[in-house]
C-alpha positions in Angstrom: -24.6 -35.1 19.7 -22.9 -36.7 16.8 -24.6 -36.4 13.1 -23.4 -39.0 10.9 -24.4 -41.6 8.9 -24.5 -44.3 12.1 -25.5 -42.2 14.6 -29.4 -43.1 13.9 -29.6 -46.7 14.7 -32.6 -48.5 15.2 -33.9 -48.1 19.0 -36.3 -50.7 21.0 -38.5 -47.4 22.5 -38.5 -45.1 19.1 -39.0 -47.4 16.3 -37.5 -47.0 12.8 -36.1 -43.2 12.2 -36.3 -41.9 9.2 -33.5 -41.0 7.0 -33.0 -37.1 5.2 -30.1 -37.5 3.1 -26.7 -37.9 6.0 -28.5 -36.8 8.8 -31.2 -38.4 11.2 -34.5 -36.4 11.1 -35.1 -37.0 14.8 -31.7 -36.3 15.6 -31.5 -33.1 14.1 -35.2 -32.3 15.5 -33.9 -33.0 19.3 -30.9 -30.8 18.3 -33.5 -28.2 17.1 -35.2 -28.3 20.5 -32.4 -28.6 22.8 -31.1 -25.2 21.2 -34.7 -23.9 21.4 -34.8 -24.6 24.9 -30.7 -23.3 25.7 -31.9 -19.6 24.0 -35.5 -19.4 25.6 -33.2 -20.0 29.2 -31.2 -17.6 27.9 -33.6 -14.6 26.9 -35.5 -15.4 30.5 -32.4 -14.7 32.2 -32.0 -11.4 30.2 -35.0 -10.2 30.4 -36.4 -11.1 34.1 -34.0 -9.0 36.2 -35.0 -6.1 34.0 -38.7 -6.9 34.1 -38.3 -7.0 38.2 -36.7 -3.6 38.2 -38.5 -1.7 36.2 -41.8 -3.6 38.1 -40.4 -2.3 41.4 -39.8 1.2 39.9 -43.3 1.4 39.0 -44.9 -0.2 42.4 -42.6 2.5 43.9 -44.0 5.1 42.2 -47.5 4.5 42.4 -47.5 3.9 46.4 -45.5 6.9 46.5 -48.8 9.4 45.0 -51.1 7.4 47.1 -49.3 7.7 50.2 -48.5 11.4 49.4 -52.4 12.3 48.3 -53.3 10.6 51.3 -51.1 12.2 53.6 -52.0 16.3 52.1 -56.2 14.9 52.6 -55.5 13.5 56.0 -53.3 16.8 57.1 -55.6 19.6 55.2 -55.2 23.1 56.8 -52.0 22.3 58.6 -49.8 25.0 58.4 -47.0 22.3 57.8 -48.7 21.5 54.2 -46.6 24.9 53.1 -43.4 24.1 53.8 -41.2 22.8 51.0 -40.6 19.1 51.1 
């Protein structure tokens, strides 16, 4: 998006824009949001393949203890309860 002096014309949908010294006020808002928008993509795609990982790592873990307290209750006073895993 270009920034200069003409690049705020009067539209038919928006109305007058305001003027802040050379630049267009809703120009440079929309710029403001597009980049908003660009880094919050950006940080979600960082983040959310992490988030899953570490989520499965945990989910793991946790059925893991249940299933192995579960199986020593189930299986008390086998002889096989000894051996080493």
């Amino acid at each position: 998006m270009n920034l200069t002096r003409n690049s705020c014309e009067h539209n038919k949908n928006v109305g007058t824009v305001a003027r802040s010294g050379d630049f267009c006020v809703a120009a440079a808002a929309a710029t403001l949001w597009t980049m908003a928008g660009a880094i919050a993509i950006v940080v979600v795609l960082l983040i959310f393949p992490s988030l899953v990982l570490m989520s499965g790592g945990v989910a793991s873990a946790i059925v893991g203890f249940v299933l192995q307290r579960d199986g020593e209750i189930r299986h008390e006073g086998s002889e096989l309860l000894g051996l080493d895993d």
